[in-house]
Residue, then its C-alpha position, 0 to 999 in steps of 0.5 A: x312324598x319323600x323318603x329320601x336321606x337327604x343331608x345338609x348342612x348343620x351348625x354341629x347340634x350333635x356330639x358323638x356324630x362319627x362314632x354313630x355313623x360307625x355304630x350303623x354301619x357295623x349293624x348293615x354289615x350283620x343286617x344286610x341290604x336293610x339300611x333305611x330299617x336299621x336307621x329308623x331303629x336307630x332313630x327310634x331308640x335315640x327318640x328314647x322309644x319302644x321299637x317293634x319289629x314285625x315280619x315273618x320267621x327267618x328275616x333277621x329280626x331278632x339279629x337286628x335287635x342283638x346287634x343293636x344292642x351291642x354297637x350301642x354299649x348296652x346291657x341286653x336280655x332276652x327272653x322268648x315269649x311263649x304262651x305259659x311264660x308268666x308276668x314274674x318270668x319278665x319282672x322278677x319275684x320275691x322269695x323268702x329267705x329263710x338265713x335271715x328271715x327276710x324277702x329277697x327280691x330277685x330281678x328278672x330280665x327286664x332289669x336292663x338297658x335292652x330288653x328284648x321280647x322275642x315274639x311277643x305275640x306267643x304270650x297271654x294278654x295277661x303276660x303281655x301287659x306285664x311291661x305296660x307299666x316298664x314300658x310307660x313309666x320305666x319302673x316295676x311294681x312287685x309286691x307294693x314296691x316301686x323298682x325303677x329300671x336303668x336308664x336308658x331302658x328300651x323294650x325291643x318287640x318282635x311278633x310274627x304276623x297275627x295269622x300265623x298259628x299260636x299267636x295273640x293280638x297285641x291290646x291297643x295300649x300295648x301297641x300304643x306304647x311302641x314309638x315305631x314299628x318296622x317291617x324288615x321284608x325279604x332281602x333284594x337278590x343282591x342283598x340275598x347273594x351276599x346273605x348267602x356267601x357271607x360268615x353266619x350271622x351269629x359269628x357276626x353278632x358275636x365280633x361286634x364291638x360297642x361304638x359307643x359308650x352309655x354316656x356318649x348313647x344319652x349324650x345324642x338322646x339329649x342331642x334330639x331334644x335340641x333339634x329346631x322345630x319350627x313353627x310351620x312345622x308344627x302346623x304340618x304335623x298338627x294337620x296330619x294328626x288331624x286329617x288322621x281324626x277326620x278321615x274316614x279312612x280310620x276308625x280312630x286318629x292318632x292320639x296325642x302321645x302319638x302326636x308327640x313321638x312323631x315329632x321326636x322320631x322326626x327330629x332323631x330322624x334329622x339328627x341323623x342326617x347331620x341336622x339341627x333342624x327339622x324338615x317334613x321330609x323327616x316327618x314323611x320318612x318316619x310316618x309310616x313308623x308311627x302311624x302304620x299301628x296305631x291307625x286301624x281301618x274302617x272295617x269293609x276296606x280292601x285296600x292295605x293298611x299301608x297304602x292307606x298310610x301312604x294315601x294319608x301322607x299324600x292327601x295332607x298338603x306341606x304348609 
């Protein structure tokens, strides 16, 4: 199985290439020793997907979401969730007003090009499923009427752990709605060392410039799109999809909309590897990113969801 960030040779499918290197570097210099997590941020968001970061308190999920927002040129909320924040605190509400005798509807945060959703998992079910129609149709309903949301729009999660105090489950069709989640870990001991001798992160966010225009951001989503996909490609990812609906390792496979993100995070994988085409080693890296939240194990295992993603990879063969 391959993770590597090999580069070869591309015909020039992507515009904009310099300014998105630039843009990912200005985030390792805030996010530290985590290059392999920052680049599968950025492949998700390119893929036009959800992300959702999940860790512990303190390890720069939240940093990691601001930074990218400002090196992309994006507008950016936040809002942090808690157990009585409300479906109207998210979406916005209408309210009367009594000068012209009219209903005057106030937006709420998620009119943005980022939103992010600090520990999702502090809030109600009921809250949480404020975002499933923002999220899957990037669009509100609020008293009978329809709001689209700019584009693009993206919804960056974070949640802790779910066996930390005062925490919710995600529902599946939330889970299902993010194209990848990531773990960000504890840093290395040097990656720790230069944490620790370093300027404070939020002076860093605050120095950020954008690296990239609004257009210039679309311009590379519509880049993915023309990444090649061949046709033993698509028999590799079709077998993974389906060994995931056969194993009896999973109570569930991958469904077909997680079929389809899987090919998009790949070839956003590609294109950032100076590619226009797609390889299974694209498809290896972004797995685990796809696959490691929507697959639920067969309750009495042992062994970590992870490893079981992993063991997936491994026993699918590469056509």
């Amino acid at each position: 199985m391959l993770h590597t960030d090999t580069t070869l040779p591309t015909s020039g499918v992507a515009p904009h290439t310099q300014q998105l290197h630039a843009a990912m570097a200005a985030v390792d210099e805030v996010v530290i020793g985590k290059k392999h997590q920052v680049r599968l941020a950025f492949a998700c968001l390119l893929a036009d997907g959800h992300l959702l970061i999940e860790d512990r308190p303190g390890v720069g999920k939240t940093t990691l979401a601001h930074a990218l927002a400002r090196v992309l040129g994006l507008s950016f909320r936040r809002i942090q969730f808690t157990n009585d924040i409300l479906p109207a605190d998210i979406i916005g509400v209408t309210v009367y007003n009594r000068s012209n005798e009219s209903f005057d509807f106030h937006p709420g945060p998620v009119f943005s090009h980022v939103l992010l959703a600090d520990e999702i998992n502090r809030a109600t079910p009921k809250t949480q499923s404020a975002l499933l129609e923002a999220m899957g149709e990037h669009q509100v309903t609020v008293d009978g009427q329809t709001r689209s949301l700019p584009e693009p729009f993206f919804v960056i999660a974070t949640q802790n752990p779910i066996d930390f105090a005062g925490t919710f489950p995600l529902p599946d069709s939330q889970l299902d709605r993010f194209l990848a989640r990531l773990e960000l870990g504890y840093p290395g001991a040097d990656a720790e060392r230069e944490l620790l001798k370093s300027k404070d992160r939020q002076h860093l966010l605050k120095s950020i410039e954008p690296k990239l225009t609004v257009e210039q951001f679309r311009d590379l989503q519509g880049a993915v799109l023309k990444v090649n996909v061949s046709d033993a490609l698509l028999d590799y990812l079709q077998a993974l999809i389906q060994y995931s609906r056969d194993s009896q390792l999973f109570s569930a496979g991958l469904s077909p909309r997680a079929g389809l993100a899987l090919q998009r995070f790949a070839c956003a994988w590609a294109l950032l590897n100076d590619r226009d085409h797609c390889l299974p080693e694209d498809v290896q890296a972004v797995f685990p990113g796809v696959a490691g939240h929507r697959l639920r194990p067969i309750g009495g295992l042992d062994t970590p969801k992870s490893e079981l993603v992993d063991q997936l990879l491994k026993d699918v063969p590469i056509p």
